[in-house]
C-alpha positions, 0 to 999 in steps of 0.5 A, spaced: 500 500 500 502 506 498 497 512 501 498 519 498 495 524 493 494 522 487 493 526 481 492 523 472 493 528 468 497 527 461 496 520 461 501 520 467 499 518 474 502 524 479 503 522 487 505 526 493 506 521 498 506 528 505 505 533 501 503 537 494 503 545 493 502 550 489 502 557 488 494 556 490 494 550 495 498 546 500 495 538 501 498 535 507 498 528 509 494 530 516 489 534 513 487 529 508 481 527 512 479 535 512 480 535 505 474 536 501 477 533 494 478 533 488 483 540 489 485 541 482 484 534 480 488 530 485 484 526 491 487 521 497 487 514 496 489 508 501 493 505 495 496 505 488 491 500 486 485 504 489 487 510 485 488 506 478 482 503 480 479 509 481 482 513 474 481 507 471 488 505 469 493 499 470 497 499 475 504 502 473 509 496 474 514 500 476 510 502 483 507 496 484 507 493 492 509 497 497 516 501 498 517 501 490 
């Protein structure tokens, strides 16, 4: 399981693991269940496969199981 924030756009599937900012917004990790998402397309998920579930994508290969 690999939590985070996690945003597709442009075909690739963008993570931020603590943290994303933006001149607009900061997400952080311990605000995510204060967060009413999407923020600029991204969203929080528990996992990679619940956000590839959700963006309707194929897990990447290469981040596939926990600490990859």
């Amino acid at each position: 399981m690999i939590s985070g924030f996690y945003k597709y756009e442009s075909e690739t599937l963008l993570f931020g693991p603590n943290f994303v900012y933006n001149d607009n917004y900061t997400l952080l990790r311990e605000d995510k269940d204060t967060i009413e998402f999407p923020v600029d397309g991204w969203y929080w998920f528990d996992s990679i496969e619940d956000a590839c579930g959700f963006f309707n994508i194929s897990v990447p290969e290469n981040n596939q199981g926990e600490g990859n």
